[in-house]
Steps between C-alpha positions, in 0.01 A plus 500: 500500500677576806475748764769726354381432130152662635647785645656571188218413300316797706776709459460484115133585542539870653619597073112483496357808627122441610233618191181639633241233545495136606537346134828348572400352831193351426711373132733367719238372757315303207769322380573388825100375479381717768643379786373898730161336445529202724497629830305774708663813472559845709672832347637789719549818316553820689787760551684378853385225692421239231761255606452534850071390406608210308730352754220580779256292256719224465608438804101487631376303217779260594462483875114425395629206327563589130793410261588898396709613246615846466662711259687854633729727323794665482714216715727609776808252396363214303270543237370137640353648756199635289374159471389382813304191569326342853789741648772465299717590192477263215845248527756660207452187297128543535508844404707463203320261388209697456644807354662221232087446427443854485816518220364260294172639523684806366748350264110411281378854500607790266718761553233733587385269800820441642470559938635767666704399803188533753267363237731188529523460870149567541462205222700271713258578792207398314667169407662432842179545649284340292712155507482552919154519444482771756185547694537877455800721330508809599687815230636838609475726167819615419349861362213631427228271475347511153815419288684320766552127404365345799172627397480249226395266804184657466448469872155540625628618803707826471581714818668849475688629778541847611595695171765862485708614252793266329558406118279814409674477163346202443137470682429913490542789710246515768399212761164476309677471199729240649141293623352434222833333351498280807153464526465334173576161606164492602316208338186417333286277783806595735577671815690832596596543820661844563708644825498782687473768253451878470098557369600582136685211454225325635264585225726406267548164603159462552434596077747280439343199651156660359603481153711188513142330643695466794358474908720792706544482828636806686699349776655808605153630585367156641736380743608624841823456636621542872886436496763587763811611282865365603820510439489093308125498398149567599254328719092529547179408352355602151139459382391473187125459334508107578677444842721608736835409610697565791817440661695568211859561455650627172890464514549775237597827643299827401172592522428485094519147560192466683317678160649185349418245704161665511475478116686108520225317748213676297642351233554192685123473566389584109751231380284230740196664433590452061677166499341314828628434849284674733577810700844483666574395795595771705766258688682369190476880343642648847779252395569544189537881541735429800713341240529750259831594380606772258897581456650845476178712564541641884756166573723516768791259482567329771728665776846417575773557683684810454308590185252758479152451422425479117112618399452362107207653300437531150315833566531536052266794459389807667202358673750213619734765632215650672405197664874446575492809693185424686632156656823678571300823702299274663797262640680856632873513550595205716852474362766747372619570230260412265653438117331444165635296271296629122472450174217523250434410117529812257133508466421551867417841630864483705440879611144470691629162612777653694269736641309273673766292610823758592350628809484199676877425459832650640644437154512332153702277245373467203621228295443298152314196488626229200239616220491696206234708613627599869553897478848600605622556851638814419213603365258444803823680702418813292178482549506458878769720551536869411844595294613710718489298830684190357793354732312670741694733786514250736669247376317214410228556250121442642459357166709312230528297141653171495430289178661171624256341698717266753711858573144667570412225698796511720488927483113462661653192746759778640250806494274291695699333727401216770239711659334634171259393235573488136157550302558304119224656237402706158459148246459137553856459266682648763357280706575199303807593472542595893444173613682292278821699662339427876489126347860470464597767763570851600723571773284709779158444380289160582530241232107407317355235378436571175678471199784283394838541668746659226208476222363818363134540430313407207512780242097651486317607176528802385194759541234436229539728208842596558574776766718793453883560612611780706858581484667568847647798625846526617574673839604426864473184719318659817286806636281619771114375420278709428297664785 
């Protein structure tokens, strides 16, 4: 099987939807003979922030001399870059080959067992990492926690990070609600570390781990963090139960990330504590979490010439928008105009989103990232903008649709101009699809990175389940924003 021949193989895999429970996973998983149970395992669940933990763990267990994989979802471009191990993506011939395993793992199972899209990649982890014989593999849950199919790792490690309001179709209505689903994969004889929480949530995590037979550990409530809060990252000293370390520079911007690297080096010290090693040493861990790197949450691109500055953030939910906002009051107004560049998922709370995030900005495009679930730019336009102050009186509107993305890209590149900053947020597809047009090359904005020049991203699963289609409204191009 080839590169290509895998991607399409995981194409054919989103016709099946995700059926509550792990059956097919762990079907798929014993056929495979088990490879999830051959190296020490972590799981992140939680509502923002999960990624962010797991690279922070990662990149510490590596600096302190550990082969790590890690496993991360959605992807930004490449769906490759879930896979991730001692640093790096798996080579395409490498990953193909072990999706090819996971299909004829699949091809012997019934119709009934057949994987869903993520139940396949998250297969391909287990197989990739068990033939690396990683020292420790680290899994971000996609949702949830309790049905998700990384939890058929049975980690005996599971951390939760800070947990709001997202998917409540799926994991219930309330934050407490939302807990328990995430607290579940607590495990017999295990450990469950939780974040900075709010005090019912708390209690909840804590009966998970209780009737799981679980040890809980309330990191939130343990630790004590002293962080200066800039502009790139954060720097000071944290202590937790079993040592202190100082000197510390996190080069991920916003202040949320110091509840995650809070929750990461506790974790950090439980992992040594359950599978040997001895405390960490506070040198190599200083090092490691100077290393960190996380793409598209609070990531600058790098200046150049003549472009303005370009701000990428996946900000997804409303508690991401809120913490969106928060980085963006703290920094203050050091250039003008300030643009955002949004679009969001049809089962995002667009509306409270944009009311975190429009009064920070001198104006708006919203545009249409390349999936089947991205909610129409005219649609957040009407939502953002009042009927009767479209094509607003002077002149050009304050805020405006534009489904193509490379035109929205250069409409934001003009609005901002040289001395301005374009802000890029509202779902990690738009994202994806954002930087594989830097890639190849936008005229007025700096080029990134990411992405493959002229290569659009990897097509993502669809939600679990099946999510519902709004139609569109029709109506003008541009408006004043809302006050």
């Amino acid at each position: 099987m080839t590169f290509e021949e895998a991607r399409v193989y995981l194409r054919t895999r989103q016709g099946f939807h995700v059926k509550v429970g792990t059956r097919n996973i762990r079907a798929v998983a014993a056929a495979l003979g088990r490879p999830e149970r051959r190296f020490p395992r972590v799981i992140v669940a939680g509502t923002n922030g999960k990624g962010s933990t797991v690279a922070i763990v990662e990149s510490v267990l590596a600096a302190l001399g550990l082969r790590v994989g890690r496993f991360t979802s959605p992807h930004l471009v490449s769906v490759r870059e879930r896979i991730r191990i001692g640093g790096r993506e798996l080579a395409p011939e490498v990953f193909a080959g072990h999706v090819a395993a996971v299909a004829r793992a699949a091809a012997s199972l019934p119709a009934e067992h057949q994987p869903s899209f993520f139940e396949t990649i998250t297969a391909t982890a287990f197989t990739a990492f068990a033939e690396a014989r990683v020292d420790a593999a680290v899994f971000e849950v996609g949702m949830g926690g309790r049905w998700d199919a990384t939890t058929a790792t049975d980690s005996p490690l599971g951390l939760v990070t800070r947990i709001a309001l997202d998917h409540q179709r799926y994991l219930g209505p309330t934050v407490e609600a939302i807990a328990a689903e995430k607290g579940a994969v607590a495990r017999p004889g295990g450990e469950l570390l939780a974040g900075v929480q709010v005090p019912s949530v708390v209690e909840v995590l804590r009966e998970s781990a209780r009737s799981a037979g679980a040890r809980f550990f309330d990191v939130g409530g343990e630790c004590e963090a002293r962080f200066a809060i800039g502009r790139s990252g954060s720097g000071g000293r944290l202590d937790t139960p079993e040592a202190g370390y100082d000197d510390l520079w996190l080069p991920l911007p916003g202040s949320h990330q110091v509840e995650n690297l809070t929750l990461a080096v506790r974790a950090v010290e439980r992992f040594a504590a359950r599978f040997g090693g001895g405390p960490p040493d506070p040198a190599r861990l200083r090092e490691g979490v100077a290393s960190v790197r996380w793409p598209g949450r609070l990531e600058w691109l790098r200046e150049a010439p003549g472009c303005p500055r370009v701000l990428l953030d996946a900000a997804h939910n409303a508690s991401g928008a809120d913490r969106l906002a928060a980085y963006l009051a703290g920094l203050g107004r050091e250039r003008r105009p300030r643009v955002l560049l949004f679009g969001v998922t049809r089962d995002k709370p667009a509306e409270q989103m944009l009311a975190s995030l429009l009064p920070h900005f001198d104006g708006v495009v919203f545009a249409e990232a390349a999936s089947r679930r991205a909610r129409s730019s005219a649609e957040l336009l009407a939502l953002a903008v009042p009927p009767a102050s479209r094509n607003g009186e002077h002149g050009e509107a304050a805020a405006e649709a534009e489904p193509d993305l490379r035109a929205a890209l250069r409409r934001v590149a003009e609005r901002a101009g040289t001395r301005g900053e374009i802000v890029i947020a509202g779902s990690i597809y738009l994202l994806g699809d954002v930087l594989a047009r830097l890639a190849a090359g936008v005229p007025g904005l700096p080029r990134a990175s990411q992405g493959r020049p002229g290569h659009p991203p990897d097509e993502a699963e669809p939600m679990p389940l099946g999510a519902g289609t709004a139609a569109a409204p029709t109506g003008g191009a541009g408006g004043r924003l809302r006050p």
